[in-house]
ZAMARGU-4260 file (C-alpha; in steps of 0.2 Angstrom, whole numbers, plus 5000, padded with zeros to 4 digits):
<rodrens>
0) 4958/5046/5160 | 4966/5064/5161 | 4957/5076/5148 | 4975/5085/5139 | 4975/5098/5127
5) 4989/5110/5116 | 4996/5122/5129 | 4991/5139/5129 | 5001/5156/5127 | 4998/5160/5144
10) 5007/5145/5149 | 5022/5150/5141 | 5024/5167/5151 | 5032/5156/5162 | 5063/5075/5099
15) 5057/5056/5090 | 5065/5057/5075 | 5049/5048/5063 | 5047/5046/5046 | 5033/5033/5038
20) 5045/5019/5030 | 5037/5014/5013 | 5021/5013/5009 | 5003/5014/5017 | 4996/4997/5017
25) 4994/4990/5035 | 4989/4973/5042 | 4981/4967/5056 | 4991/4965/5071 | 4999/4949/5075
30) 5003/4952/5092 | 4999/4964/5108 | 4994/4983/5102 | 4978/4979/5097 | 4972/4990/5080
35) 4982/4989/5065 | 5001/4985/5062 | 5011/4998/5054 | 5026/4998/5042 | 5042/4993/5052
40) 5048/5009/5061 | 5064/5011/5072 | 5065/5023/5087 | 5077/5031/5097 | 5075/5035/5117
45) 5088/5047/5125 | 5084/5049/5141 | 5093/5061/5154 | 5092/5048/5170 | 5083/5036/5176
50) 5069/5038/5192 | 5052/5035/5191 | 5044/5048/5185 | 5055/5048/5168 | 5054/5030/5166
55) 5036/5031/5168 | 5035/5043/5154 | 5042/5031/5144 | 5034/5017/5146 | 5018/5026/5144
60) 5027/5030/5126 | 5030/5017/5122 | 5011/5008/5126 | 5004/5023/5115 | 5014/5016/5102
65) 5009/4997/5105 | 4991/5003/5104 | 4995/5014/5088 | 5003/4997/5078 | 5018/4996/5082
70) 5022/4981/5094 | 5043/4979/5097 | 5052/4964/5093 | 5038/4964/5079 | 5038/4980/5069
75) 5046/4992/5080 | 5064/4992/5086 | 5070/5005/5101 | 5086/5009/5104 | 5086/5015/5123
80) 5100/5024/5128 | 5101/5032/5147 | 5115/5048/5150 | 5114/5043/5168 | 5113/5060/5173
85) 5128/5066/5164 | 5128/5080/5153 | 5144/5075/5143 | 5136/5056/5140 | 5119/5064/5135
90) 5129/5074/5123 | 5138/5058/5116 | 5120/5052/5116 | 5112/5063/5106 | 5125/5063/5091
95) 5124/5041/5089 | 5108/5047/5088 | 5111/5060/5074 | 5120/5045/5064 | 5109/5029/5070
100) 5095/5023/5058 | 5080/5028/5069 | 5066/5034/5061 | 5061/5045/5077 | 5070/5048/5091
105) 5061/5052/5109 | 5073/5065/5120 | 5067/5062/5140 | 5069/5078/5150 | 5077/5094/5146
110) 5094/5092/5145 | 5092/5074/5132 | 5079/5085/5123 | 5093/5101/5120 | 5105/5090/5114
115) 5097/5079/5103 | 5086/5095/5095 | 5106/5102/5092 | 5111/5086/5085 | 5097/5078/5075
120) 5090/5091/5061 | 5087/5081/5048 | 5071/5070/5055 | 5054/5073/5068 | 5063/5073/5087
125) 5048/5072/5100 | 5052/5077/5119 | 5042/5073/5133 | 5046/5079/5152 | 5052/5097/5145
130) 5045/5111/5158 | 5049/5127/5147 | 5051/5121/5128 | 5051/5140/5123 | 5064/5144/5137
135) 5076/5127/5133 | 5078/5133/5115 | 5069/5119/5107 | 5053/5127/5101 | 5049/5143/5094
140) 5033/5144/5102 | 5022/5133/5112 | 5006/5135/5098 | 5020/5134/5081 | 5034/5125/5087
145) 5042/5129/5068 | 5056/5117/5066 | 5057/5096/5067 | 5056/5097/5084 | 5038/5094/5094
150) 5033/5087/5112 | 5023/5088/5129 | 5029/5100/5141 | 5028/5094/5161 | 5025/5110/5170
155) 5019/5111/5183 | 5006/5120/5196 | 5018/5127/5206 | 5008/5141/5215 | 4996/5126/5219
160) 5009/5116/5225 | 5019/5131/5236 | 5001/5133/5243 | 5001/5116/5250 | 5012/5124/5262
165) 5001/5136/5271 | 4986/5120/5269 | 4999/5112/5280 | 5004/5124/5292 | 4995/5143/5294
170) 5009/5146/5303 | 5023/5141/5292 | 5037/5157/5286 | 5050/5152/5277 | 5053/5135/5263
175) 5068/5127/5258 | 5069/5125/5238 | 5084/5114/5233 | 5087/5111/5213 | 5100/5109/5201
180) 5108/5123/5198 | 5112/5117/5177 | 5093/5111/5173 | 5084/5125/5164 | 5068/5116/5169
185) 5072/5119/5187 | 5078/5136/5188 | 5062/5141/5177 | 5052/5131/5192 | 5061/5138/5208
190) 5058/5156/5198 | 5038/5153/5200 | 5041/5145/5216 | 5047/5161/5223 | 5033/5172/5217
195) 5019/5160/5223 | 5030/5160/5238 | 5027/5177/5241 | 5010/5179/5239 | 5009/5165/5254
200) 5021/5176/5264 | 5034/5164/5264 | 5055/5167/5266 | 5062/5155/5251 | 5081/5150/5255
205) 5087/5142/5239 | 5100/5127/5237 | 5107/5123/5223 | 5117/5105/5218 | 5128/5102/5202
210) 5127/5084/5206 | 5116/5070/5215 | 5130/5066/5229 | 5125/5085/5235 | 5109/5082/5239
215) 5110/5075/5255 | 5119/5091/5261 | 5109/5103/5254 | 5093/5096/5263 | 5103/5093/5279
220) 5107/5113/5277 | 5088/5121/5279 | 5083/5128/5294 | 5066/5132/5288 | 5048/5125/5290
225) 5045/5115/5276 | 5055/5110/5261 | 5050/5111/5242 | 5057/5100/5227 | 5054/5105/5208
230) 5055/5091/5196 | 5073/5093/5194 | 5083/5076/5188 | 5097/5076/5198 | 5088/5079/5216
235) 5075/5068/5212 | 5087/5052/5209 | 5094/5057/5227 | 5077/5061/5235 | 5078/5048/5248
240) 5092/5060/5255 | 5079/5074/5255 | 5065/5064/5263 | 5078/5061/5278 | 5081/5077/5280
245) 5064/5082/5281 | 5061/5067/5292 | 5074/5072/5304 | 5068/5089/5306 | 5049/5085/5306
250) 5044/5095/5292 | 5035/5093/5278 | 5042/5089/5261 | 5031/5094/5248 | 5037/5086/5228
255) 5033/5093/5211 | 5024/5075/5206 | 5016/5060/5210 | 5029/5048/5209 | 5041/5057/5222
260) 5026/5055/5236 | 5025/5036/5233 | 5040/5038/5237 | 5040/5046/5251 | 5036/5064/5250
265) 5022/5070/5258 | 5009/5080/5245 | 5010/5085/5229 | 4997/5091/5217 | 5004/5086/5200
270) 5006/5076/5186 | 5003/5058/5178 | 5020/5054/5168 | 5014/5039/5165 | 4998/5047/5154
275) 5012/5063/5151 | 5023/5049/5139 | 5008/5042/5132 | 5000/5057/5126 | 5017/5061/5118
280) 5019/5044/5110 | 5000/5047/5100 | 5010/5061/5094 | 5021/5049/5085 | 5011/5040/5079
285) 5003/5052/5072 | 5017/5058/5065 | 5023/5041/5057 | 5004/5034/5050 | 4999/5052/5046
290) 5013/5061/5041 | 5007/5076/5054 | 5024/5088/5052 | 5033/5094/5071 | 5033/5111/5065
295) 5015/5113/5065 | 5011/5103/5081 | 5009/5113/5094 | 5017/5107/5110 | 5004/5099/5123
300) 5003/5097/5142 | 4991/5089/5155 | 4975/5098/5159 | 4970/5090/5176 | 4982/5088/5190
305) 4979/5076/5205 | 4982/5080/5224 | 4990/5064/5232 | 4996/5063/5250 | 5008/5050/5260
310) 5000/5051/5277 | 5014/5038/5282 | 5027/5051/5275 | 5015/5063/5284 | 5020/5054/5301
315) 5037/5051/5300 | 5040/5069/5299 | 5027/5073/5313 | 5013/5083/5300 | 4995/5083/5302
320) 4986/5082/5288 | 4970/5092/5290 | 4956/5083/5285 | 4949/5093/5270 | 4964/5090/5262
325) 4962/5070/5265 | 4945/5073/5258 | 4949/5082/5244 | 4964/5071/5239 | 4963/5061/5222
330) 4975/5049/5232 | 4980/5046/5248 | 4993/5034/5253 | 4988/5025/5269
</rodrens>
């Protein structure tokens, strides 16, 4: 189990709407969580897409949740609802859930988490998958968020992870960065991506998408020695396209998380959303058993970060994987 902990001012340099219904008694579980049941709660999901990381997130949710009392189709109701990517459906999103019964609403990813924080104002709102709260609007700071609005933040090692590059290939000079161009969370990213790039002495050439059908050209497009991809929505639901790419032009592909290299990057050194989510849904339940308030909950992240390498990605795009890195991976995929 990954150690976490509130994030820390120096981090920032770079929803869940809960309310306890009724009273306090509790009785024992009748059915999976394990623990104690909890009064009857209902809980809102609005999530930006779906891919694996995100879902992972909130599957790890809601098991936190399970294991805090509150089994669904037992006490706890969730109404999921997915934008698809679209920023007008997200939107549309966050205001049912402005007007729904939910006692907590949980916003996946930046842009569900601004729009829900706009719309719902009147209950706790939890975010998870965030990578700059402070920057997106939703917090005031990262120790005292101030308002009903409280989450984990995934940002991520990005000096650690443009590093990889060099790890890879001494002689690499230049890296292809391609992000979406309307995610806050990505440009916040590509920024720290271009100052770790160069302290490795790395060229970056930026590409930008407004959608998940440019992907695919914006990958074909580089002409550099390796490529990088942040944790932005929209190029990870086309990442396939970018693994082609980087495939077809033998270079490596490094990802901002685990999930991308399962499937099919090469190396990341990154985060657990899976533990990411469920960290965020103790949160709830904190908030609903204890009546902990948002603005006083500072916003956490992961600690510990795992390296984790593909070396059959590694050999479809023609990279050897020095064996210090194999040996210092916390996962290699063989």
């Amino acid at each position: 189990m990954k150690r976490l902990f509130p994030m820390t001012a120096a981090l920032a340099s770079t929803a869940l709407l809960l309310t306890a219904c009724g009273g306090s008694d509790t009785e024992t579980a009748g059915g999976g969580g394990g623990g104690e049941a909890a009064e009857e709660a209902t809980v809102g999901i609005s999530q930006f897409v779906e891919h694996p990381s995100l879902d992972a997130a909130r599957e790890g949710f809601l098991a936190a949740l399970e294991e805090g009392g509150y089994t669904e189709g037992e006490n706890l109701t969730v109404d999921f609802q997915n934008a698809s990517g679209d920023q007008g459906t997200s939107t549309s999103i966050a205001s049912n859930m402005a007007s729904s019964d939910a006692d907590l609403v949980l916003a996946i990813a930046t842009p569900s988490a601004q729009g829900v924080a706009q719309s719902v104002t009147d209950r706790p709102v939890l975010f998870t998958a965030v990578t700059d709260p402070v920057e997106a609007g939703l917090v005031d700071s990262l120790e005292s968020p101030g308002g009903n609005v409280t989450g984990t933040t995934d940002m991520n090692p990005v000096a650690e992870q443009i590093a990889l590059i060099k790890q890879l290939d001494p002689d690499a000079q230049s890296v292809g960065i391609i992000y979406s161009s309307g995610e806050t969370n990505s440009q916040v990213q590509v920024d720290l991506a271009k100052e770790a790039a160069a302290e490795e002495g790395l060229e970056v050439v930026e590409k930008s998408v407004t959608n998940t059908s440019e992907v695919a050209q914006a990958a074909e497009s580089f002409d550099t020695d390796a490529i990088y991809v942040p944790t932005d929505n929209k190029v990870v639901s086309g990442l396939e396209a970018v693994i082609s790419a980087a495939e077809s032009k033998q270079i490596p592909l490094i990802a901002g998380e685990g999930d991308s290299v399962e499937r099919g990057a090469l190396v990341t050194q990154g985060l657990d959303y899976e533990q990411l989510g469920r960290q965020t849904g103790e949160m709830a339940v904190r908030i609903l058993q204890d009546g902990e308030d948002p603005a006083s909950m500072p916003v956490e992240s992961q600690e510990d970060t795992q390296l984790i390498i593909n070396l059959q990605a590694a050999e479809r795009m023609g990279v050897e994987v020095p064996q210090e890195m194999r040996d210092s991976a916390d996962q290699v995929i063989e």
